[in-house]
C-alpha positions in Angstrom: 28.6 77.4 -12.6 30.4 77.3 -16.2 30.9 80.7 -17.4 32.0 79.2 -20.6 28.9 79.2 -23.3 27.2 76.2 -24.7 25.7 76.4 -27.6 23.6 73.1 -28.5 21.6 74.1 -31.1 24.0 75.2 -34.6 21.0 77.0 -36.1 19.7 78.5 -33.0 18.7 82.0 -32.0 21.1 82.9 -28.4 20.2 85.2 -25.2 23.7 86.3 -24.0 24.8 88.7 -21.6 28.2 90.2 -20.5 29.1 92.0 -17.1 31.9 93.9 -16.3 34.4 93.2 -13.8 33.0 94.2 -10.3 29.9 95.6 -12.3 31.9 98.7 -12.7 29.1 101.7 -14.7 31.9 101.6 -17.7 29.2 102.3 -20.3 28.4 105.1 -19.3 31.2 107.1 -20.9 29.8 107.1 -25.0 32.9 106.1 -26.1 32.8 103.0 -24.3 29.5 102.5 -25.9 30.9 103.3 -29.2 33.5 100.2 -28.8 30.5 98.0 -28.1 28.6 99.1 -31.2 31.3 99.3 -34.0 32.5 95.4 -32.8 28.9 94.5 -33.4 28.3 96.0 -36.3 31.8 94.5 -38.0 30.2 90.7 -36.6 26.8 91.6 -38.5 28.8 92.5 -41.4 31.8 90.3 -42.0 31.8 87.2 -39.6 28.4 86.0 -40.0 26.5 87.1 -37.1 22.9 87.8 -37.4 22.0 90.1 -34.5 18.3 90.2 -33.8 18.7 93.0 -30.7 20.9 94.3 -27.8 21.0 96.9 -25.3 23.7 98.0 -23.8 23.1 98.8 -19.8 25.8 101.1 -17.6 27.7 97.5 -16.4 26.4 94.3 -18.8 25.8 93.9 -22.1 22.5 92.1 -23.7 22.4 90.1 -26.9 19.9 88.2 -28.7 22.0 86.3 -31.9 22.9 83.7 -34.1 25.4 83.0 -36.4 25.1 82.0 -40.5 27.8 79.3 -40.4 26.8 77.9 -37.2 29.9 78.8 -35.2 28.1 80.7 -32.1 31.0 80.1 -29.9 33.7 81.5 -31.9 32.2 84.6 -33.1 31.5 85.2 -29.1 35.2 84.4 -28.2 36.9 86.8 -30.7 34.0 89.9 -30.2 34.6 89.6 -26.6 38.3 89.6 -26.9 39.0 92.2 -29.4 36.2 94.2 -27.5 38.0 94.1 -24.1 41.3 94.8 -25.6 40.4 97.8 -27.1 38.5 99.0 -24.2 41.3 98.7 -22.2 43.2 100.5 -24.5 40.1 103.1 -24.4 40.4 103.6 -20.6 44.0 103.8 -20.3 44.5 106.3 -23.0 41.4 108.6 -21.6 42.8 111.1 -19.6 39.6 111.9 -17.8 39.5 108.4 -17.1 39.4 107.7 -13.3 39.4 104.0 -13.5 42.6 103.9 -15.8 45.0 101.8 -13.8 
């Protein structure tokens, strides 16, 4: 199965969700959380994201979206990336961090 997106309909409203690797409880820890919730918030407010809800579970990520300019797939691409960078960054800078390797 494709793990890439497809998103068929410009105009349409999205269910998305994102898992970490091996399911590992990362957001657990509030400043993980945090991460999540700021890169959302900056989509809603400067890249054209409308963001109808989400909830953020100990190992995935649920999102219900759109986007104003019809671009779905790129909006996805750089909030998952900048996300996971700075996440990593997170982890690896925490030291009570466990899982930093």
């Amino acid at each position: 199965m494709s793990r890439k997106y497809k998103f068929h309909n410009p105009e349409g409203l999205y269910f998305v969700s994102f898992a970490t690797v091996y399911w590992i409880d990362l957001f657990v820890r509030d400043s993980y959380s945090s991460i999540v919730i700021e890169s959302l918030d900056y989509c809603r407010k400067n890249k054209g994201r409308n963001i109808f809800c989400w909830c953020i579970m100990p190992s995935h990520l649920h999102l219900i979206f759109s986007a104003q300019e019809n671009n779905q797939e790129a909006i996805l691409c750089r909030f998952k990336e900048y996300t996971s960078k700075k996440l990593q960054k997170e982890i690896k800078n925490n030291p009570q961090e466990s899982r930093a390797q």
